[in-house]
N, C-alpha and C positions, 0 to 999 in steps of 0.2 A: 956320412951318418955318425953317431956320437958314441961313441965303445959303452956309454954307461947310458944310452939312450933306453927307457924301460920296455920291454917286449909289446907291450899293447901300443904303443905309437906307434914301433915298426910294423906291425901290421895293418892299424891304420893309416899307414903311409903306404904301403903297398896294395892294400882294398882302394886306396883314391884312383892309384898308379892303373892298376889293372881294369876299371871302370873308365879307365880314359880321362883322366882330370889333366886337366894342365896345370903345372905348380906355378905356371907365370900368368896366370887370367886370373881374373876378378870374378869371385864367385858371389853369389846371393840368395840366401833363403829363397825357397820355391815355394812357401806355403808360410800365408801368413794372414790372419785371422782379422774378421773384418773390426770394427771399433766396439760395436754391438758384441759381437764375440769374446772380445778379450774385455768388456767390462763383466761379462757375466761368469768370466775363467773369474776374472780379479774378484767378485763377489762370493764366487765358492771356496775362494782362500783366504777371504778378509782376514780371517782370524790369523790365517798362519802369517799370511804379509806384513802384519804389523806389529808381531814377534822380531822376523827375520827384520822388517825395516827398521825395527827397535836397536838391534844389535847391532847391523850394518852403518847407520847411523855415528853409535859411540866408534866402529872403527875407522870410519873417514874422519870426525872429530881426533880421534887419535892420532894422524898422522896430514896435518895442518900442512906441509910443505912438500906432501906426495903430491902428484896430478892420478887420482886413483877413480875406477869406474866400480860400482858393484852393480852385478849384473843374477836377477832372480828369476827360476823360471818353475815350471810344475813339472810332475813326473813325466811328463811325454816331451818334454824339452820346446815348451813355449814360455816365450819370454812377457814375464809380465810385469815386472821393476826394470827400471835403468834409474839407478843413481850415482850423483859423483859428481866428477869434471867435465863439465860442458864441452871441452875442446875434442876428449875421447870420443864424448857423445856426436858430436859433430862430425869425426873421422867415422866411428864404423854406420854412421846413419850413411853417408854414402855409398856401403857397402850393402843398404838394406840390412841392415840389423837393428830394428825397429822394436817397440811393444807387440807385440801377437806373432811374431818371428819365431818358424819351425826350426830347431837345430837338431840337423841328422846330417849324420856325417856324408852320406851318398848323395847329399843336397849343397854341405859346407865343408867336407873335407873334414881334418884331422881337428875337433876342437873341445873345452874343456866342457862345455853344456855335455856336450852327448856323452864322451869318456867318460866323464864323473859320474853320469848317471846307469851309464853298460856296466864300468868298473866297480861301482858300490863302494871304492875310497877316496879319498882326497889327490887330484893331477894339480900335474905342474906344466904349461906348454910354455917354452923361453924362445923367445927368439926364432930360429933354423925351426924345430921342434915342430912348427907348424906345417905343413905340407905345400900352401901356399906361401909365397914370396911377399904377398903385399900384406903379410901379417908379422914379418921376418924381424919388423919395429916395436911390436909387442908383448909383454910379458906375461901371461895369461892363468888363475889360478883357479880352481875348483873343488867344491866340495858338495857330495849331496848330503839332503839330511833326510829324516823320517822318525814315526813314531817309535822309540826303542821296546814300547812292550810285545810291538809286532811287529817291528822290522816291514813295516810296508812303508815304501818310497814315494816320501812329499814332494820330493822338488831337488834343485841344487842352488847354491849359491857359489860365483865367480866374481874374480877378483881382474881388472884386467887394469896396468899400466906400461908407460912406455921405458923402453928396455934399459936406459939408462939408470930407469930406477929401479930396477929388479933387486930384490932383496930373498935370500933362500927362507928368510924368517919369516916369508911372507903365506908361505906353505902351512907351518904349522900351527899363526896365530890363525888362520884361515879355519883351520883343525879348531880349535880353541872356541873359535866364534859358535863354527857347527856345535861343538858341545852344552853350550849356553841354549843355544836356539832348541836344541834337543829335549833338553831339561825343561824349558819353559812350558813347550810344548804339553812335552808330556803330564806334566802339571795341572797343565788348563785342561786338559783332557779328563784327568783324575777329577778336576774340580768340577766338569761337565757331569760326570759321573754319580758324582755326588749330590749334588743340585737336582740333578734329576731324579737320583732315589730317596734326599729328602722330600720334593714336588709329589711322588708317588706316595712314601710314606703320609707324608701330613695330609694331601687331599683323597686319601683312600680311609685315613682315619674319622673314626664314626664319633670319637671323642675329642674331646676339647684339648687341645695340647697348647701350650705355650714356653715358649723359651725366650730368656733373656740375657745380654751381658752381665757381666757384672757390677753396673751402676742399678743396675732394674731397668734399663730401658728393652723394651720389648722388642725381637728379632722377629721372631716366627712366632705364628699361630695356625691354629685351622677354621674352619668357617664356622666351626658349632662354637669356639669360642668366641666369635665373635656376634655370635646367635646372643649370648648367655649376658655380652657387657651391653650390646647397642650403643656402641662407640666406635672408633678409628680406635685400633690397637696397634699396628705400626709404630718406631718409635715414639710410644707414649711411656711414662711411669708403671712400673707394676703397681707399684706403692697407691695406685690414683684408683687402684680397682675395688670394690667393694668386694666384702667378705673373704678374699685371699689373698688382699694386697698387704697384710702384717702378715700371714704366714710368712710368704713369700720372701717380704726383707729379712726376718729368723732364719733363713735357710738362706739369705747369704750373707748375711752376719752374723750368723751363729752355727752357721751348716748344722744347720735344724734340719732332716727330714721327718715329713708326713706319711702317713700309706692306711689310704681306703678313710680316711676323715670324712664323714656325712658333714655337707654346704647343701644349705638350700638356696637356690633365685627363684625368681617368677618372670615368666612371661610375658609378651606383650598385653595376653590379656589378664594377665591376672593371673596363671596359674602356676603352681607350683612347679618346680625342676629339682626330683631329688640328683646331687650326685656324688661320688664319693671321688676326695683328691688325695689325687699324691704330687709328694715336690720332693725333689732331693738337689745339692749343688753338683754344679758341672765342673770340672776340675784337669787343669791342663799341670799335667805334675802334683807337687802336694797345692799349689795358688787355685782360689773359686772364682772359675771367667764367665760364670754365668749360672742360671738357675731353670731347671725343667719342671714344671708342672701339666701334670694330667686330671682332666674332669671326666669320669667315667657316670654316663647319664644310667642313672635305676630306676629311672620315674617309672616304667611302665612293670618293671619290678615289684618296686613299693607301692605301685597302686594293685598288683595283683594279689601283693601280699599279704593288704588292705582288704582287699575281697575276699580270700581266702580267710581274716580270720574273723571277717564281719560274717560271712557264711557260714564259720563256724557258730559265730555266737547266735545270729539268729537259729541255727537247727537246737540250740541249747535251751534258747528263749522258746522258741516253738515246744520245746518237750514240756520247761518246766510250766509254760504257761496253759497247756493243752491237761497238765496233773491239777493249776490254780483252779482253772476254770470248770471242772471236770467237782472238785470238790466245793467249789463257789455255791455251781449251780444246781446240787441235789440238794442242798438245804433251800437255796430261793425257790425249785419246785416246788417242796413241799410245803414251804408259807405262801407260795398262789393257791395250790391247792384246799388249804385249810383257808384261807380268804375267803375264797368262793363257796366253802363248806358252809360259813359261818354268816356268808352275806343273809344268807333266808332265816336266820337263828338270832340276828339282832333284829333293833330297831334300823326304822329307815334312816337317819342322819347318819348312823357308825355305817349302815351299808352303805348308803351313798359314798363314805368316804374310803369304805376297801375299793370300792367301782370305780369311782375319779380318781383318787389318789395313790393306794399304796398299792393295789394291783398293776396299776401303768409304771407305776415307779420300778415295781422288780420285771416288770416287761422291758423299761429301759435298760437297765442295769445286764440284763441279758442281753440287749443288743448290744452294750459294750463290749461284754464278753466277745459274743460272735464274731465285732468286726475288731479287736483285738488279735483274736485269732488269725485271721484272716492276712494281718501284718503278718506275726509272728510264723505262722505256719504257711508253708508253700501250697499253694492250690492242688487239689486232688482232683478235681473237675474235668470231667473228660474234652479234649476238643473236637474241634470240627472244623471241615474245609468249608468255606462261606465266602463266594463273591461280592465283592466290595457291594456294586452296585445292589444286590438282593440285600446285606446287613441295612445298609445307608437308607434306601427309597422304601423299603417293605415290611422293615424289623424297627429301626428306630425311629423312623419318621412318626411310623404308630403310635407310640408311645410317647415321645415328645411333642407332639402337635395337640394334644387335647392339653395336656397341659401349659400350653402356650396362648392357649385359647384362653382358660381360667384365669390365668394373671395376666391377657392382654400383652401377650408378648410378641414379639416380630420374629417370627421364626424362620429363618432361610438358607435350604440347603444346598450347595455347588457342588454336586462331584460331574467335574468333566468328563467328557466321553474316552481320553486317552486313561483315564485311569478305573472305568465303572466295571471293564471284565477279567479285572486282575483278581485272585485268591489270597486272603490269608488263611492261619492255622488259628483257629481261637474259641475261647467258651462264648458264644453269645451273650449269655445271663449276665457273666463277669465284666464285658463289655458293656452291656444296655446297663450295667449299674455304675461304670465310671462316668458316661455321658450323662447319666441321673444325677450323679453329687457335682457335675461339674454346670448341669442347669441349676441348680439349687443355689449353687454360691452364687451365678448370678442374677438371681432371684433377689439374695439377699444383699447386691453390691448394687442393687438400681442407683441412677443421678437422677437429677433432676427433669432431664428426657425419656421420653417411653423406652422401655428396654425393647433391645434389637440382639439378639443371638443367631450367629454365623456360621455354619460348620462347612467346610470347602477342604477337597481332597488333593493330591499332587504325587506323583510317586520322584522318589528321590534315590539314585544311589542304592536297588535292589530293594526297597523300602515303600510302603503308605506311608503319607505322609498328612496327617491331620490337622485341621486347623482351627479348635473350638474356639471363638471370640464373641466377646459383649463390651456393649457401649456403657459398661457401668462406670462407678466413681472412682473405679481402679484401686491398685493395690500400693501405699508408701514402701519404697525401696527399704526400708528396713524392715517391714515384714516381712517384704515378698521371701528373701533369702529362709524365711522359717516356716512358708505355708504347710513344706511336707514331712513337718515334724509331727510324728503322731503326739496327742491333745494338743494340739498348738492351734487356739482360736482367738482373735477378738470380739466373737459374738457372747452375747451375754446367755446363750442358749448352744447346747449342739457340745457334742464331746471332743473338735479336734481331731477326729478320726478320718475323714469323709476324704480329704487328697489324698492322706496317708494310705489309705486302703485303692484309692484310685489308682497311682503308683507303680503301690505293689501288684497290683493287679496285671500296668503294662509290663512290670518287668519279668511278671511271670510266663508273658508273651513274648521276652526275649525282645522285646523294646523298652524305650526310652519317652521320657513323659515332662516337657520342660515348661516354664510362664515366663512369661514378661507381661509390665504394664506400667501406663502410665496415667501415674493421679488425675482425674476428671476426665477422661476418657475411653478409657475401658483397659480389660486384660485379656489378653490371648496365652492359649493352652497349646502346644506344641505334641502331637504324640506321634510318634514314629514305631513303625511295627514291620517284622519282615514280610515281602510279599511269599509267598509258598507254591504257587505258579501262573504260568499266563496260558490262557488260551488263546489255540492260533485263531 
């Protein structure tokens, strides 16, 4: 035995001794992993194998006229590389030291796999060193590696050549290797880490992020920003973007930042997307290696801020208009009244014309007022729970069918059975007078076929769901967008009032009131109202 032999060989030279080994037989892995097996070891280590085989690689290139084996296995001492010299490969293959090859010393005796990975340093087994004789030709080196931020144990890597070429230097480049392999590791590990908290960050983000190099080709984004371009944003140009693509090159050519800038887009359909941005540059040192911007979406903000201050103003218009009307109509009382004083005090031609003319005229004038109001001021009118089916078949049918009769109209109504014993909350009165202005108009929008008016019910989404239509001559897409402008008419009669008041009516029912239509064909009315309960 060797005076400088290290204490852990001598004892595994003695653990062989006392287990009964023969130092002069031929020993061979007991346990060795089918092809299936050791592809699926090899595929749990992909990553690390092809660090370690990176490295291993540059050190057989390193040393062109060694005959050198490197040999890599996982923490449990299964072999899952053999690379190098064919001829070594070819000697211990007869030994059974294969790919998926168990190395444990109670199996293989005194050897660098198992050492390196029991001892947690770099061995050396030379020659004698071995416990067996038929390895007595070998020079054998090891080292394991693992992640350093926790010390938990990947594998080892050996070094095995024939004894001639033994070199002590082979030890500590061996050391050397492991600390590259270490490093890389660990890196890629960090870089996992990061990858994955950007992936978390950006797809947990609710707002539009982007980042770029420093040319302006785009890195990263998240989905709302690519909501907002409907384009590939991967590298594409910032510069190609509309409405942020000149901030953008400012903040990297001029390390310009933004913060909270209102940018408006629109949507697919059309609709508006308020958001406010920021950008600032990215900066590796004092150099700009790129540029971040953020779209923080306010739509639903700014459209409540919208309402909030439209809700203001109409309780403003409602007061002052409730003060106009209020002083309008004590004087046109009292010129009715004096009209009809004075109608039996003239002659019949000036009476006939207080009678036909100036008395209906301040009767109109007062119906402006009224349904003026009616906009302007929120309904005070008590409600009522009213099943669909009782409104629909018993309330408005009444009321709409004789006049349907008189202008020769096709009147027909659909409320299916899934939806006739649902409840809403609603004024009747208020209701029977939007379905009133909305047969009217199409009274007044007949074509050149008998008019046909439709009303069919549907529940939607917690919702009635109404569906007033006529076959009239329809409505030109550039009016339609202004029907529910209060006075907004192209009738040469009629004050522009009559949607506007419908409207506001559904909205005072916490619904919503929309049209479409199309020229020579007719227009459909949309109103949607919430349901209020169902019976079982």
């Amino acid at each position: 035995m060797n005076e400088k032999e290290p204490r852990y060989i001598t004892l595994s030279k003695q653990k062989c001794k006392e287990i009964g080994m023969d130092p002069n037989e031929i020993v061979r892995p007991k346990v060795t992993l089918t092809k299936q097996e050791v592809q699926g070891r090899q595929e749990a280590y992909k990553e690390i194998l092809s660090v370690v085989r990176f490295f291993s690689e540059k050190l057989i290139h390193s040393l062109p006229e060694t005959p050198i084996l490197v040999v890599i296995s996982d923490s449990d001492g299964y072999l899952l590389e053999l690379a190098g010299d064919e001829v070594i490969k070819t000697t211990i293959d007869q030994f059974g030291i294969t790919l998926g090859s168990l190395f444990r010393q109670e199996d293989t005796g005194t050897n660098v796999v198992s050492l390196a990975l029991e001892q947690r340093h770099p061995v050396q087994l030379v020659g004698e060193d071995h416990y067996h004789t038929f390895l007595h030709e070998i020079a054998c080196y090891g080292a394991p590696f693992h992640y350093t931020d926790e010390d938990n144990l990947l594998g080892s890597v050996s070094i095995m050549v024939p004894i001639p070429f033994h070199n002590s230097l082979f030890l500590p480049m061996l050391s050397q290797l492991v600390d590259s392999i270490e490093r890389e590791l660990l890196l890629r590990k960090q870089n996992r880490k990061l990858n994955i908290l950007n992936q978390v960050l950006l797809s947990g983000a609710r707002n539009g992020i982007i980042i770029t190099n420093e040319t302006g080709i785009i890195i990263e984004f998240t989905d709302f920003a690519k909501q907002l371009f409907y384009h590939t944003l991967p590298n594409s140009s910032i510069y190609d973007l509309p409405i942020i693509g000149d901030h953008f090159k400012y903040v990297l050519t001029a390390e310009v930042r933004y913060d909270s800038k209102e940018v408006v887009f629109q949507n697919s359909a059309g609709d508006p997307i308020i958001c406010l941005f920021d950008a600032q540059p990215i900066y590796e040192g004092e150099k700009v290696i790129g540029a971040y911007g953020q779209l923080r979406d306010m739509t639903d903000r700014y459209l409540m801020e919208e309402k909030i201050k439209a809700a203001e103003k109409q309780a403003l218009a409602g007061r002052i208009a409730a003060g106009i009307a209020h002083e309008i109509r004590n004087p046109l009382t009292t010129v009715r009244g004096y009209l009809q004083y004075f109608e039996k005090e003239v002659g019949r031609d000036i009476g006939q014309l207080f009678t036909e003319l100036l008395i209906p005229e301040i009767d109109r004038a007062n119906k402006i007022i009224t349904d003026f109001l009616s906009i302007a001021k929120p309904s005070e009118k008590a409600f009522e729970r009213i099943q669909i089916k009782h409104f629909f078949t018993d309330y408005l049918w009444n009321f709409l069918k004789s006049e349907a009769l008189l202008y020769n109209v096709e009147l027909d109504f659909d409320i299916p059975s899934h939806t006739e014993n649902y409840y809403i909350l609603c004024n009747r009165e208020e209701l029977l007078q939007v379905f009133i202005n909305l047969f009217q108009n199409s009274l007044q929008a007949e074509g050149e076929n008998p008019l046909a008016v439709r009303i069919c019910t549907d529940i939607k989404d917690g919702h009635i769901q109404i569906i007033f239509s006529d076959n009239g001559k329809g409505i030109p897409a550039s009016i339609l967008i202004n029907i529910f402008e209060p006075f907004f008419s192209t009738k040469d009669i009629g004050t522009g009032l009559g949607l506007s008041v419908s409207q506001k009516i559904i909205e005072n029912h916490s619904g919503q009131m929309t049209a479409k239509s199309i020229e020579n064909t007719g227009t459909t009315f949309v109103i949607e109202l919430p349901l209020h309960k169902v019976t079982k």
